[in-house]
N, C-alpha and C positions, 0 to 999 in steps of 0.2 A: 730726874727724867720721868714722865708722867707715862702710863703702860697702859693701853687699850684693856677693860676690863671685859670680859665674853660674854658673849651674847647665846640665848638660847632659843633653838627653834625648831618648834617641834616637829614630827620624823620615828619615822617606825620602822624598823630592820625586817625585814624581811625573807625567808629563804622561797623561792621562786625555780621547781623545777632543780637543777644540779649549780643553781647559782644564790647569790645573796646578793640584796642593794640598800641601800638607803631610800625611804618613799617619802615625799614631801606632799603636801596640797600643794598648788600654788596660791594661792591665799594666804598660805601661812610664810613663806617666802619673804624674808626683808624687799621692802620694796623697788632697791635698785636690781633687784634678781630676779623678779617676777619679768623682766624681760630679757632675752636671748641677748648675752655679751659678755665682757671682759668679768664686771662682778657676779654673774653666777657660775662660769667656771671656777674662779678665783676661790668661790664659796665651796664648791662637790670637790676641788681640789683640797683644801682645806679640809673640808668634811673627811673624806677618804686617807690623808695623810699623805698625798703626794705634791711634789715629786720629793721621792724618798731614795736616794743614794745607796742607802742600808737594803733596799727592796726587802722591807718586812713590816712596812704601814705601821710599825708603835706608835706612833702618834694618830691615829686616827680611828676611823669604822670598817678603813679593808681589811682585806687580807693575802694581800701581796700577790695573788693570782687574777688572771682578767678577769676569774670565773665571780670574785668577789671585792672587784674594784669599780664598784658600778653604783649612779646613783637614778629617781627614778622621778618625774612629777607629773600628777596628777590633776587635772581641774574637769569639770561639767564641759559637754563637748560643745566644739562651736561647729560641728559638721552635723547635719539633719539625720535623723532618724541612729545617733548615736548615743551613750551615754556618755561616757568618757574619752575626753583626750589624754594619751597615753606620751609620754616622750620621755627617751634616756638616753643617760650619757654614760661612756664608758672611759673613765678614766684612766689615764696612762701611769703608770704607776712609777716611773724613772724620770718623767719628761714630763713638764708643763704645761699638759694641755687637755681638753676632756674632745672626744671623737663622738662628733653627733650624726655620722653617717650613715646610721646600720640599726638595726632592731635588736634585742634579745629575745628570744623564744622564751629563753627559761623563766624570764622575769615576765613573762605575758601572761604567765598563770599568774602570779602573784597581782598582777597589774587587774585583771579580773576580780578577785577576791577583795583587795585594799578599796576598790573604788566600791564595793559596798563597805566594809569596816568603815570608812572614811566620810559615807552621807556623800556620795557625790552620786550615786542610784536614785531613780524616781523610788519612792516606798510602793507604787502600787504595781511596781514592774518587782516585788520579790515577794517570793511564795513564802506561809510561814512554813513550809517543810515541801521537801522537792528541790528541782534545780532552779535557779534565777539565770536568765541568760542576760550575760553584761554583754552588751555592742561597745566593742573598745574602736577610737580610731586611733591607731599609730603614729603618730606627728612624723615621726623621721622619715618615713618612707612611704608616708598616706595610704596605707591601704587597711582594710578593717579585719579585724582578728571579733572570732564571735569564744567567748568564755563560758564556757559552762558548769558552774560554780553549786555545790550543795547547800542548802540551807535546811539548818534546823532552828527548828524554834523560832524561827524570823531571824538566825544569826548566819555566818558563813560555817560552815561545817569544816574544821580543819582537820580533825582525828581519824583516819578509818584503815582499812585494811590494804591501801593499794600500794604496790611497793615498786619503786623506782629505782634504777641499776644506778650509784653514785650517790644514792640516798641513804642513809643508814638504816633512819625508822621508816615504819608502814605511816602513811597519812592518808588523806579523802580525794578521791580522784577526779582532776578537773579535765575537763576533754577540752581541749584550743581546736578550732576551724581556723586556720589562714586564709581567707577568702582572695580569690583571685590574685596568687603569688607571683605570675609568671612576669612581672618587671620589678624591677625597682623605680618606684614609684619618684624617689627623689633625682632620679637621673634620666628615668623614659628610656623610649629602648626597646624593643624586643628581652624575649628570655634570652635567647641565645646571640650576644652581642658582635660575634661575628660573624654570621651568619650559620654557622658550621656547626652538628653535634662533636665533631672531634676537630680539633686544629693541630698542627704542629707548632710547638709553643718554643721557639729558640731564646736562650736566658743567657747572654752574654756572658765570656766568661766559664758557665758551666754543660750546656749540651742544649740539647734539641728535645722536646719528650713529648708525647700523646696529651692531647687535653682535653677536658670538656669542659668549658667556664660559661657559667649561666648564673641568672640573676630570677632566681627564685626563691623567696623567702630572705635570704642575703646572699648578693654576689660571689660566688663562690668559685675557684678554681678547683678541677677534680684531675691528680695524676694517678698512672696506675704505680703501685708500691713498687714492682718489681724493678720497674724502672729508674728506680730511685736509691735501688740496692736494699730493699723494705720487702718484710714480706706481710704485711698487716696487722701483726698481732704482737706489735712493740707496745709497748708499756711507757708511762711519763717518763720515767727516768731515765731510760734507753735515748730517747731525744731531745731531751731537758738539760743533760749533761755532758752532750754532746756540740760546744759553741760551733764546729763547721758546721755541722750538719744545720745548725739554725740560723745563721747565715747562709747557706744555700736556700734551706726554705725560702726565707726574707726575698734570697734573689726569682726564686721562681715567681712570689707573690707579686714581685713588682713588673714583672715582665708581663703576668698578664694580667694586673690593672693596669698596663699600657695599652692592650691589644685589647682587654674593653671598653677602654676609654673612660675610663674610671680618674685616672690622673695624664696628666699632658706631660711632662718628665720625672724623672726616679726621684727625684727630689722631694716628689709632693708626699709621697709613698709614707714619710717620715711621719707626716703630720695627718695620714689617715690609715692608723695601724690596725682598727678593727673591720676595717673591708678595703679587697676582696679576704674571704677567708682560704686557706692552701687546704685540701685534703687529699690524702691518699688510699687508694679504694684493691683490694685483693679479693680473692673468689672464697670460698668460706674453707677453715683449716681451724682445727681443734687449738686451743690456746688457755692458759690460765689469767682470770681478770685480777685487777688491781685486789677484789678481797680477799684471791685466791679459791675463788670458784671457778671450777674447770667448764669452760665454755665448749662445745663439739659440734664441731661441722654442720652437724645436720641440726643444730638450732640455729643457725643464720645461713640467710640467703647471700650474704656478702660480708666483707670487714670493712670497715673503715675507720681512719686515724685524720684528726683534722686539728687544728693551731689556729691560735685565739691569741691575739695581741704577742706574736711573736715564740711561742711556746705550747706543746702538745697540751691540747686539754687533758682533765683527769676523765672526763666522759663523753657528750657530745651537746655543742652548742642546739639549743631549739631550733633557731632559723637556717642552723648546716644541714640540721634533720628533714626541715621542710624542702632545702635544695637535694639534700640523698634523695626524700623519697622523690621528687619532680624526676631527679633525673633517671632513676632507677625506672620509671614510669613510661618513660621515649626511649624505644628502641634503636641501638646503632650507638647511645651516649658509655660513657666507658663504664660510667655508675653499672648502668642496665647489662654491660657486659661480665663486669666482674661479675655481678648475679645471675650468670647464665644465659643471659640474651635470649631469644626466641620471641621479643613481644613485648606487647604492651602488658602494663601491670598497674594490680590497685592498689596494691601494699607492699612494702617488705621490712623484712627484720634484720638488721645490722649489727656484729656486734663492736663493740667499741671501751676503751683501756677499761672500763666498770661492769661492760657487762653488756648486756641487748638494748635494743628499743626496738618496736615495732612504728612506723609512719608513711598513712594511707594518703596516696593521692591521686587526681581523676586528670587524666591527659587526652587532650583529643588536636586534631588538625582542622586548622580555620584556614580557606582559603592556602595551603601548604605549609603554614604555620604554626606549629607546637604552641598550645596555651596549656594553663592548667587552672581549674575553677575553683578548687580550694585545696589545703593536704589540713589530714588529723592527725594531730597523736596525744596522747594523753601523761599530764603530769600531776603534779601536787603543790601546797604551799602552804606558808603557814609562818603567822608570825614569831618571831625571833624574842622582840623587846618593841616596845612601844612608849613614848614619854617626849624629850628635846633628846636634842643633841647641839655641845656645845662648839662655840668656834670663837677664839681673839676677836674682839668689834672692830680691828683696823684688818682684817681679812680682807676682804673687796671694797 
């Protein structure tokens, strides 16, 4: 019997923010994969080592969490006055399939940085020392992320002092712009899909509870913890090991991607696990983070706990950050309430299972409509490994 011998292709690991992915060019992409379908799943599935039964990716480049089950490609933008097109997939690490409905934040730093390492940057758009600003367009959700990236030497600067809560070491600090987050781009839509800052969100089966779901940065569901029997400052393992309680989750999430209209029955829900995302949001209370750094009240304006492909993150997704801060920003939404209500706001600090982030955003009313024109927050990134990576030739 004759065995497909492997193929190798090259791909750079990357850490991006509190997550890791695989980066490809598209260029370097075997050919049947440089277009959207069955052989490039087939391929980041493969890559990643899913679907893996054991949930422990040994065969592959994950690492069994959503936070690092993710792959990422890059090419020269086909949208004006951009550099790079940016798109990723977040692979399902149980089930057969990669989820192209959603952005990552955390990988948006990296997505910044790679596309220069990678020559996909004009040369004359990068400083030899200073910041280079990369114009990323998003593929998943069209909308443009601006990166602000350090260069030394005419190189990416990846070493420096700034230090990120879920990150272990200090590295060089990239500032992300979301430039005008308040839809999801791939769906249309208002922010606020039902028209409503809060709705009553009835979840068949388990109750009725308070909502805020809006689609800025990623569609995001926001309940308050209490609600929930939560009081904010649980930790992974607390709801990681808890299968009702994530199955509960699961059902709130799908009730309202019903009532955003995100999917047309529960069924679909299956096959787009990485949005909407579920999070739950409490007023700020003293707590110990995942390092065991005592976090105290009067460092955050609010708590928040939110779930990524079915399980509590160890910190906070980028694109959930740009939904906190949006929401936290419109008065009346439950985000903005746990932190105190009284108004409008340009930033706040949250803290979450690793520890704080701080993420600014500008909210204003159009015509009685909630927009928002960009949210900041600042991360890091920094290559992993760099070389091929190999897969079986009868892969895809």
């Amino acid at each position: 019997m004759s065995q497909a011998p492997q193929i190798k292709i090259p791909a750079t690991y990357i850490r991006g923010g509190t997550s890791k992915g695989v980066f490809f060019r598209l260029q370097d992409l075997p050919a049947a994969c440089q277009q959207p379908g069955e052989a490039r799943d087939k391929l980041f599935m493969r890559v990643i080592g899913s679907p893996d039964p054991y949930a422990a990716h040994i065969d592959g480049m994950g690492g069994a969490t959503s936070s690092t089950s993710k792959c990422v490609i890059l090419s020269k933008s086909s949208v004006p006055d951009h550099d790079v097109d940016y798109l990723y997939g977040q692979v399902s690490i149980d089930k057969p399939f990669v989820d192209w409905s959603g952005n990552c934040g955390n990988l948006s730093t990296a997505a910044g940085a790679f596309a220069i390492h990678a020559g996909l940057v004009d040369p004359a758009r990068i400083p030899q020392n200073g910041v280079a600003v990369v114009r990323v367009w998003q593929a998943n959700i069209k909308k443009t992320i601006i990166a602000h990236v350090p260069v030394t030497n005419g190189q990416v600067q990846e070493t420096g002092d700034f230090e990120l809560d879920g990150v272990t070491f200090p590295a060089a600090e990239i500032v992300l712009e979301f430039m005008d987050p308040s839809d999801d781009g791939d769906e249309g839509g208002s922010m606020f899909p039902t028209g409503n800052l809060v709705d009553d969100l009835e979840v068949p089966g388990i109750g009725t509870f308070k909502a805020t779901m809006i689609t800025a940065g990623i569609p995001t569901v926001f309940v308050n913890a209490k609600d929930i029997g939560y009081t904010g400052t649980e930790l992974r393992e607390q709801i990681n090991t808890d299968a009702a309680a994530l199955k509960r989750f699961e059902a709130i999430r799908v009730a309202g991607a019903l009532r955003m209209g995100l999917i047309k029955t529960p069924e679909e829900a299956a096959t787009r696990q990485h949005t909407p995302k579920i999070a739950f949001v409490a007023p700020p209370t003293a707590y110990t983070a995942s390092s065991g750094k005592t976090i105290e009240a009067g460092d955050v304006d609010l708590l928040v706990r939110a779930l990524s492909m079915g399980k509590l993150h160890h910190a906070m997704m980028g694109t959930c950050a740009v939904a906190i801060g949006t929401a936290a920003a419109i008065p009346g939404t439950l985000v903005n309430q746990a932190a105190g209500g009284g108004g409008e706001r340009e930033a706040v600090r949250f803290g979450h299972p690793s520890g704080t982030l701080r993420v600014g955003a500008q909210a204003k009313q159009v015509n009685g409509q909630w927009t928002v024109t960009k949210a900041i927050m600042s991360r890091s990134a920094r290559i992993l490994m760099e070389g091929w990576v190999r897969v079986p030739g009868d892969t895809f």
